[in-house]
ZALUMDO-198031 format. One record per residue (C-alpha): residue in one letter; z negated, x negated, y negated. Coordinates in Angstrom, 2 decimals. Layout:
REM residues N
A:Z:X:Y
...
REM end
This chain:
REM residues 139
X:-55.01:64.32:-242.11
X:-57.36:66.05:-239.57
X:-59.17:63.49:-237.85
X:-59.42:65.10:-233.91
X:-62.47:64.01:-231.73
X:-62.77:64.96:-228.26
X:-65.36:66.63:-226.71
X:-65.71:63.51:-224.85
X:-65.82:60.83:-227.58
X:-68.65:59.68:-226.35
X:-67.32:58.93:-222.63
X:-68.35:60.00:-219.06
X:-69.38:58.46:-216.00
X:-67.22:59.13:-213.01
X:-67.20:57.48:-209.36
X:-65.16:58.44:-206.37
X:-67.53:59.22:-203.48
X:-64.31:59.84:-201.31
X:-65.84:63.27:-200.26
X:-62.56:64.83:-200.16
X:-63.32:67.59:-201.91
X:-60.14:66.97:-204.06
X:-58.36:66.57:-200.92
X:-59.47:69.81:-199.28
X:-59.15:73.55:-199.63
X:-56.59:75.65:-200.74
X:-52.47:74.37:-200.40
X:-51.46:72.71:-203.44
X:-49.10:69.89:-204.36
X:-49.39:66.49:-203.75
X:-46.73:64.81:-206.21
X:-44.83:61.79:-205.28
X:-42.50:59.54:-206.26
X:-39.76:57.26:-203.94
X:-42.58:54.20:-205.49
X:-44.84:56.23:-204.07
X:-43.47:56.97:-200.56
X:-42.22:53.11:-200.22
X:-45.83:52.39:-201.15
X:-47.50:54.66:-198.58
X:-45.05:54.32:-195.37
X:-45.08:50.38:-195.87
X:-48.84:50.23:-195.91
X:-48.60:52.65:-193.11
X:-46.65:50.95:-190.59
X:-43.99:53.59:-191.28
X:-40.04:53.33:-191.82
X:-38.88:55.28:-194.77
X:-37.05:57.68:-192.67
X:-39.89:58.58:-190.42
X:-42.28:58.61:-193.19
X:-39.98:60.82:-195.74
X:-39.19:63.23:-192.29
X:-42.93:63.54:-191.59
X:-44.92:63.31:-194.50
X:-42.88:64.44:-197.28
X:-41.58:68.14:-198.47
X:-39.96:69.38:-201.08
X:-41.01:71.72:-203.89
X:-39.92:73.62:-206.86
X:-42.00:70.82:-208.41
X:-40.22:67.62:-206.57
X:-41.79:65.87:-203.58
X:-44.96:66.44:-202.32
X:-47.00:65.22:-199.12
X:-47.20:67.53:-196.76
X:-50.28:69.81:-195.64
X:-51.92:70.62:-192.95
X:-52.43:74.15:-191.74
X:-55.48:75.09:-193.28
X:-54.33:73.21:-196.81
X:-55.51:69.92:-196.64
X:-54.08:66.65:-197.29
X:-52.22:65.36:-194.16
X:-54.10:62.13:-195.23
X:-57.21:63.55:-195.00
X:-58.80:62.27:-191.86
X:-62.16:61.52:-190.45
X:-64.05:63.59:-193.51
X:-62.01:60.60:-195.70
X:-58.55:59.60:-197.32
X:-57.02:57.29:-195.05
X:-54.57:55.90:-197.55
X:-57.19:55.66:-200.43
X:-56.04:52.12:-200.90
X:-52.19:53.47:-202.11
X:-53.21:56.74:-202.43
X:-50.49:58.90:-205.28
X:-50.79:58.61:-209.05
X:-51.88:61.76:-208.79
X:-55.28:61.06:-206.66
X:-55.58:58.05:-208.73
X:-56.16:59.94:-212.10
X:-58.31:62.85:-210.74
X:-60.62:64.09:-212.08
X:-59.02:62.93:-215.29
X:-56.80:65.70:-215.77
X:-56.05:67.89:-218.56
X:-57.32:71.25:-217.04
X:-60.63:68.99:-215.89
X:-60.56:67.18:-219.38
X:-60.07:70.50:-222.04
X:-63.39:71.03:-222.45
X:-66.94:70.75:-221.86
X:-67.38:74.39:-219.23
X:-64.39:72.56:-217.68
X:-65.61:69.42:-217.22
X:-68.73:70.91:-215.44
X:-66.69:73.33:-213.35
X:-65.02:70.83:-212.19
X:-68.88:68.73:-211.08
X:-69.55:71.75:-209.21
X:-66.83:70.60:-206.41
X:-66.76:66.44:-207.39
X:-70.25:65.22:-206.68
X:-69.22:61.98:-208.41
X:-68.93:62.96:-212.12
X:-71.81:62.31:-214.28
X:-71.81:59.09:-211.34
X:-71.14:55.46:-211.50
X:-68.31:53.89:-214.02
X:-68.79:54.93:-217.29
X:-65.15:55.86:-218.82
X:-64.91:55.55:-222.71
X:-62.58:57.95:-224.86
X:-59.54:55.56:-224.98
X:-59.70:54.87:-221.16
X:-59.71:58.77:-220.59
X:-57.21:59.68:-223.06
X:-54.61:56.77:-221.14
X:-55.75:58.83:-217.60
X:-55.34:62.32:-219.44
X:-51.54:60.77:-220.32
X:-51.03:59.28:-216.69
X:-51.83:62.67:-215.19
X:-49.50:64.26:-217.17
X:-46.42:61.79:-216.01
X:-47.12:62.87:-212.58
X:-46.23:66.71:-213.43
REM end
């Protein structure tokens, strides 16, 4: 049997500066769940109606947050995420995705835009793997 070691066997260090540079940018898809949107309009204030009418679109992927004009996160306010605290699965597991994970030149294309890798918590093998796998239920 082939014994497979990732590039990052020997862990990283990662901490969210909440720069919102993964929260920024070009349009993209915010995934979410009904756990999710419960989650979010409750700590909000919101009722689910108002909250799924407002904030929430559809996609040929499922449900995402909306956008604003120029791409970002409707969330993203004040240069910050103002639902960090509940923020999606999604946000939760960045930058521990697969495309960010695949390999080394990936890993540091991906520093270029998050000024908190190479920061902070250190993240062993096992613990990235289990984000690398939580990512991937969010597609």
């Amino acid at each position: 049997m082939i014994e497979f070691k990732p590039w990052f066997e020997q862990g990283v260090r990662f901490t969210c500066t909440e720069c919102g540079q993964c929260c920024t940018g070009a349009p993209g898809v915010v995934r979410v769940d009904e756990n999710n949107i419960r989650e979010i309009a409750a700590w909000r204030g919101n009722n689910l109606t108002y909250f799924r009418r407002t904030y929430v679109r559809k996609t040929d992927e499922g449900l995402s947050l909306t956008e604003k004009e120029n791409g970002d996160c409707i969330f993203f306010k004040n240069n910050r995420c103002s639902i960090y605290p509940v923020r999606p699965g999604q946000c939760r597991t960045y930058p521990f995705w697969f495309r960010n994970m695949r390999s080394p030149e990936a890993w540091k294309e991906t520093a270029r835009e998050c000024p908190g890798i190479g920061q902070g918590e250190y993240f062993d093998a096992e613990e990235i793997i289990r984000r690398i796998h939580a990512s991937l239920e969010q597609i």
